[in-house]
N, C-alpha and C positions, 0 to 999 in steps of 0.2 A: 544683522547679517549682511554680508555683503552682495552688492549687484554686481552683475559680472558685466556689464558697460558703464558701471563707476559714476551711476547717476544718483549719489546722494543729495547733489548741490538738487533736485528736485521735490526729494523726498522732503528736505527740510523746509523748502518753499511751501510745500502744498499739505504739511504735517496739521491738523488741527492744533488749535491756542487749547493751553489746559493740556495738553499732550508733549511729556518729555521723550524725546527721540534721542535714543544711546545706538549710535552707529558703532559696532565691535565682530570684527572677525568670529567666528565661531572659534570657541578653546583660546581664547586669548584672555588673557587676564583682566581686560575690559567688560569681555561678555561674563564671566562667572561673577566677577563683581555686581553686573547688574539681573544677575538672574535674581535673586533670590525677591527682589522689589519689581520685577517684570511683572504689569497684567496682560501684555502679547509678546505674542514672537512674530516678527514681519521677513520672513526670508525665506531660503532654498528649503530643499528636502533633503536631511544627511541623516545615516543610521546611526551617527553619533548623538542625535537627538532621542534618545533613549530614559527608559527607567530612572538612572542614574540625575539626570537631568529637571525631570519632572520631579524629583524629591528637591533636587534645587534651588525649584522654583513656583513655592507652594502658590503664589497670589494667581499665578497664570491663569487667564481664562480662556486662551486662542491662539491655538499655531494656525499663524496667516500666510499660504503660499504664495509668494509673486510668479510663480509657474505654473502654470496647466498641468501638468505632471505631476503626479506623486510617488513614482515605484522608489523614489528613495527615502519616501517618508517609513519608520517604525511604525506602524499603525498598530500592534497590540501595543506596545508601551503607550501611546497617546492613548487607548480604550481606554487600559487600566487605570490611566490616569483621569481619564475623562474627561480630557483637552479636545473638542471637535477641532479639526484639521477643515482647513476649506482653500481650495485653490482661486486661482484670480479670476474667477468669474468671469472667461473668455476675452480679459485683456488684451491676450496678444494674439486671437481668435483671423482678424483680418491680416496682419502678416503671414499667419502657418498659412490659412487656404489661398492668399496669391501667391506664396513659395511652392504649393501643391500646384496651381497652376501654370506656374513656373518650368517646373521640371516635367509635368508633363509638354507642356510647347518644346521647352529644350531638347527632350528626349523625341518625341514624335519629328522633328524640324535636323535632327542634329547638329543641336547649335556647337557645340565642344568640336566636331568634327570642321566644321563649318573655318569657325576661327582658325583652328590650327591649319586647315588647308592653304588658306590667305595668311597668313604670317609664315608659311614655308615656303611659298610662292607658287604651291600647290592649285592654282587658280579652279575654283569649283569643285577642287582634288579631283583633275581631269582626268573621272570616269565618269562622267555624266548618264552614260545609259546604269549604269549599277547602282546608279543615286534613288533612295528611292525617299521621299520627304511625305510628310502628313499630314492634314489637315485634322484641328477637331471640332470642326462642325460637323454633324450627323454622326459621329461617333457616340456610343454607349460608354457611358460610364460608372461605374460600379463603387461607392462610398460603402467603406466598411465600418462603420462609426457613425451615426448619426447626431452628434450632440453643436455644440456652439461651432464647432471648425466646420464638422462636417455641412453643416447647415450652410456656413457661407459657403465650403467649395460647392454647391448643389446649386446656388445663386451665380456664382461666378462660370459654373458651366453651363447654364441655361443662357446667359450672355453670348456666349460662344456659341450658342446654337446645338450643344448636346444633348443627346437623350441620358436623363440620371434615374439611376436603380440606387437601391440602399439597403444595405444587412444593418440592422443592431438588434441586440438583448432587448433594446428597450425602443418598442414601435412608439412612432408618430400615430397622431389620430389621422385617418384620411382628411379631415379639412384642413391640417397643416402638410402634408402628402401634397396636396391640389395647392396650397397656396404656393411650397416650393415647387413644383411643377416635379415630383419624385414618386417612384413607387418600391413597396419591397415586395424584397425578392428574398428565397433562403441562401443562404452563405454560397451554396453550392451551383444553385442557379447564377448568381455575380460572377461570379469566377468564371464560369462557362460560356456568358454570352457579353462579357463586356471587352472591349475595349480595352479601357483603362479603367485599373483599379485601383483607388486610394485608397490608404490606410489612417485609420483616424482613430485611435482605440486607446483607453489606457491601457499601461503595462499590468497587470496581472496573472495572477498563477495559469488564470484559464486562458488568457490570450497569449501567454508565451508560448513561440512558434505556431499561434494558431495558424499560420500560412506555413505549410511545411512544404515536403516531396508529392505530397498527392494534393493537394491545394493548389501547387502550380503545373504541375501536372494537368488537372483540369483547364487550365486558362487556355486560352486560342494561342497557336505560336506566334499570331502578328499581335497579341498583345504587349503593354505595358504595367510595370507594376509602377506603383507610386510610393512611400514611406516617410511622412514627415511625422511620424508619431512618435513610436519606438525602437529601434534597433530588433532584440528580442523579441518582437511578435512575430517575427521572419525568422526561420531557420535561414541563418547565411548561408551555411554550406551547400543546401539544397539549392537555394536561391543564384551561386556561384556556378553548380553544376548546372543548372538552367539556362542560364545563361550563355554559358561557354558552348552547350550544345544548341543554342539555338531553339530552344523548347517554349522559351517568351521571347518577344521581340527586342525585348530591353526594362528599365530600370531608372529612376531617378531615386535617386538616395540621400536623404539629411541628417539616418541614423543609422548607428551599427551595431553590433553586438559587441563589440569593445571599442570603447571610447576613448581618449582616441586611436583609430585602429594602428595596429601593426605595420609597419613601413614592406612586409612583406603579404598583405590583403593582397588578394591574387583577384577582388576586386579595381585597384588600381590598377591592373594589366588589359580589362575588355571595354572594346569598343564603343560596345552597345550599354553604355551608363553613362550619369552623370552623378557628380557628386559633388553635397554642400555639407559642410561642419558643425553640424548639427545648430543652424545656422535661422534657422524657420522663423523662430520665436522673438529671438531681440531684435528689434529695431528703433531706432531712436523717439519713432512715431510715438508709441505704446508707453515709454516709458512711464508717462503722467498718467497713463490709464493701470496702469498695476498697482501703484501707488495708490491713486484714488481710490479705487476697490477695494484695498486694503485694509487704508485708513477708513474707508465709513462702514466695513466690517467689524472694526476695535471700537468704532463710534455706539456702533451697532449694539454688540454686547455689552460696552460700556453704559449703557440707557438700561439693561435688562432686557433685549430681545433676543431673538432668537438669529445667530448667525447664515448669514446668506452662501452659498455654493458648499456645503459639508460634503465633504469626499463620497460616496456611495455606501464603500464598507464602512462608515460610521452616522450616516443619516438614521435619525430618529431615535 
């Protein structure tokens, strides 16, 4: 399946000997030719990967994610079929959390403002007492996801000199608590006294829109929200009305609720955001590390072990 920065020339470099690698578009006449003699599948999450597919391709023993994400995987069809799904094993894990870093600097600093002020010759956008810019040292920050991302933004904000809180389903032991320098908090307490919030979550039934109208509601109005996870875990609209009244400080955004959005997101019209295209993840860095993961995943179950990173809803 295909990489969407079209880094096959690496895949085939770093592919193991003994391992025949059939690069083919999903529904292309390549790829159903070679399903049926496939023992992986190395690419995205599409719900065309379904039932249908897995009769297909009886030898299959592993749909391999090169994504962090799976809300586009079919996971009852992979159950039924009994194909473990496993994503890339925090791969691109130090890209998302300096892009989370990112947009909060950008957002806190107003860099978008900033720019455009100097290239319209807006010098400083001469209101300078109205300017008000942020620091995030001593700033509290609130990770809602604690897993491989989250873990690095908690590291790269301790860098920074931040106090870091953290919600997830699934606690840390306090001696890894103490060794990230982090403590939790329930959902509602993060919300209430941070900062800045990052969002770090898979897409699932229970976390869509977990951040709604009363979610942000609770945040401080000088706060910030962060989002390089998923679109859907954020009510937009709410999230838009927030915004426009002033109710959070602002917004750095990598994902939406429609991808790509609407040329009329009334997003695109407020001040107080910034925004990247869903953008967190690829980078040229990483490439060889998705791959790699990957491939000693197929290595993996190829030997008869048991595969590394299984999705949650289908571990054990």
């Amino acid at each position: 399946m295909d990489n969407p920065l079209s880094a096959m020339e690496i895949a085939r470099e770093i592919a193991p000997s003994g391992m025949e690698l059939v690069v083919a578009p999903l529904g292309s006449p390549e790829f159903q030719a070679a399903a049926p003699g496939a023992d992986f599948l190395v690419g995205f999450g599409n719900r065309a990967i379904g039932a249908e597919f897995y009769r297909a391709a009886p030898r299959l023993k592993l749909f391999q994610l090169l994504s962090a994400g799976y809300d586009t995987v079919d996971i009852e069809a992979a159950r039924a079929a009994g194909i473990p799904v496993c994503n890339n094993g925090g791969a691109n894990s130090t890209a998302v959390s300096e892009h989370a870093i990112m947009l909060m600097l950008a957002t806190c600093r107003r860099l978008v403002w900033q720019h455009e002020s100097v290239a319209a010759g807006r010098w400083r956008g001469n209101d300078l007492a109205g300017t008000k810019l942020y620091e995030l040292r001593d700033k509290t920050l609130g990770i809602v996801g604690l897993g491989a991302i989250g873990k690095k933004v908690a590291r790269l904000a301790n860098a920074f000199g931040m106090r870091v809180q953290y919600y997830d389903i699934r606690r840390v032991s306090e001696a890894e608590e103490d060794a990230l320098s982090v403590r939790f908090r329930l959902l509602g307490e993060v919300l209430a006294t941070s900062d800045i919030v990052s969002l770090h979550v898979p897409l699932t039934p229970a976390s869509k829109h977990m951040i709604g109208a009363a979610e942000l509601a609770a945040m401080k109005p000088t706060a910030y929200l962060v989002n390089t996870c998923r679109g859907p875990v954020v009510d937009e609209a709410a999230l838009i009305a927030a915004l426009s009244e002033g109710r959070i400080a602002g917004a750095g955004l990598d994902v939406f609720d429609q991808e790509p959005p609407p040329a009329d997101n009334p997003l695109f019209r407020l001040p107080n955001v910034v925004l990247t295209p869903h953008f967190a993840g690829p980078t040229w860095d990483n490439q060889q590390a998705r791959f790699r993961n990957a491939f000693d995943n197929c290595q993996r179950v190829a030997r008869g072990e048991k595969p590394l990173w299984v999705i949650p809803e289908l571990a054990g």
